[in-house]
LUMZA-466270 format. One record per residue (C-alpha): x, y, z. Coordinates in Angstrom, 3 decimals. Layout:
<sepas>
((X,Y,Z))
...
</sepas>
This chain:
<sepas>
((-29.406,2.319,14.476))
((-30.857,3.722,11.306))
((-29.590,3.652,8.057))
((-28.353,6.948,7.371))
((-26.359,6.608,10.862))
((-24.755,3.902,9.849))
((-23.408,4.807,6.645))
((-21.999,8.071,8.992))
((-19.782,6.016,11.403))
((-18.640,3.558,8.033))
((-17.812,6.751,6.230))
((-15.677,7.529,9.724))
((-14.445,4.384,9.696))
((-12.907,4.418,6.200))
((-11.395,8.149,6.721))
((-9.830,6.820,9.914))
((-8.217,3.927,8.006))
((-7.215,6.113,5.065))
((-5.622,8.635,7.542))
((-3.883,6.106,9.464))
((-2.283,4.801,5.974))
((-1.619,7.977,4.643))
((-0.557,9.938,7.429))
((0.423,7.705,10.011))
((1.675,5.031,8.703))
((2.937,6.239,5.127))
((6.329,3.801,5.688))
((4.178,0.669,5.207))
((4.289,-0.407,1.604))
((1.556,-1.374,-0.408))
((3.265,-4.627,-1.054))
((3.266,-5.370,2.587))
((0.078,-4.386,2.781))
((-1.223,-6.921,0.095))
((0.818,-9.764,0.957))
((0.018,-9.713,5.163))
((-3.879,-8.589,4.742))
((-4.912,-9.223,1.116))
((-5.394,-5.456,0.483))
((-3.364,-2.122,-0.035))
((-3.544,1.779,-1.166))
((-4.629,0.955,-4.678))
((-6.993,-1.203,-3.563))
((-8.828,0.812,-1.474))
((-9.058,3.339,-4.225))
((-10.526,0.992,-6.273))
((-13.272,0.143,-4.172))
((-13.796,4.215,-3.950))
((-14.150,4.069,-8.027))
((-15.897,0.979,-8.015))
((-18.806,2.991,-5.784))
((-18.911,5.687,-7.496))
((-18.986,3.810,-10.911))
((-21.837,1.595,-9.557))
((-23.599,5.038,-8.622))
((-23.454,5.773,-12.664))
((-20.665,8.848,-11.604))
((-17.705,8.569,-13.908))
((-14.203,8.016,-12.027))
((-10.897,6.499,-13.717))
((-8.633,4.442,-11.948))
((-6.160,7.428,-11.370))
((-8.991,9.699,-10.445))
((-10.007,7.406,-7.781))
((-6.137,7.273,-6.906))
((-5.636,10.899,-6.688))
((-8.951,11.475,-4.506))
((-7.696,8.690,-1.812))
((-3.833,9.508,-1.897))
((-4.614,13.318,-2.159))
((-2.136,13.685,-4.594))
((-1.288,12.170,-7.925))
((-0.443,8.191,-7.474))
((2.787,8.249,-8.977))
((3.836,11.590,-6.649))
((2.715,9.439,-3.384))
((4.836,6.545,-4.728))
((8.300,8.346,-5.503))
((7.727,9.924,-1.838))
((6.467,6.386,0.151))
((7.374,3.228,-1.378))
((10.747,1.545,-1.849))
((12.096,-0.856,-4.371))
((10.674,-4.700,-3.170))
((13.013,-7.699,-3.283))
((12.437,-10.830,-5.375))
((10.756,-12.644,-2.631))
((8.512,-10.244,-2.025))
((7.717,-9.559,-5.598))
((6.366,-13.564,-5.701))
((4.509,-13.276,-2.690))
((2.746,-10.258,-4.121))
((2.285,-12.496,-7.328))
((0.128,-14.909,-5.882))
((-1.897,-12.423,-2.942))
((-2.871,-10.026,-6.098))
((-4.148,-13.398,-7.818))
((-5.851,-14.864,-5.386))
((-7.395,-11.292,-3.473))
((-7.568,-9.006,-6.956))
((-7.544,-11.543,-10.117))
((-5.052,-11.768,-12.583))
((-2.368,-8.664,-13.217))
((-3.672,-6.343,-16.410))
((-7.307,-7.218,-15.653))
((-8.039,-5.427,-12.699))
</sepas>
């Protein structure tokens, strides 16, 4: 398989998983997410700015937010995500830790 092709059917790839979070599966918090796999929403978006900021194009954290949620972060999370209980607060504590580093330095 050549290059190009490759980076075709990983660019599928990644749309499929972003519509199947987004559209299909818009019920299953972020939280949940992180604490079962490691990864959520945000942190998909991040690897999308990440790219781009490695390519030398410009991208904050909200504009890489807004381009994967299609919407404005905070918009998508009034809509999708519900309040998290203490337990799963601590669990996210220590999965955003050890998968993301500490909190305010990401």
């Amino acid at each position: 398989m050549d290059k190009a092709t490759q980076t075709e059917l990983e660019a599928a790839a990644f749309r499929a998983l972003r519509d199947h979070l987004m559209v299909k599966r818009p019920e299953v918090q972020n939280i949940d997410l992180m604490n079962l796999a490691g990864f959520c929403r945000n942190c998909l978006s991040r690897w999308y700015q990440e790219a781009a900021n490695a390519r030398g194009i410009d991208m904050t954290k909200d504009e890489a937010r807004e381009i994967f949620y299609g919407m404005p972060y905070e918009t998508w999370k009034a809509a999708n995500q519900t309040e998290a209980d203490a337990a799963k607060q601590a669990t996210f504590e220590v999965a955003f830790r050890e998968n993301v580093g500490e909190r305010g330095k990401s």
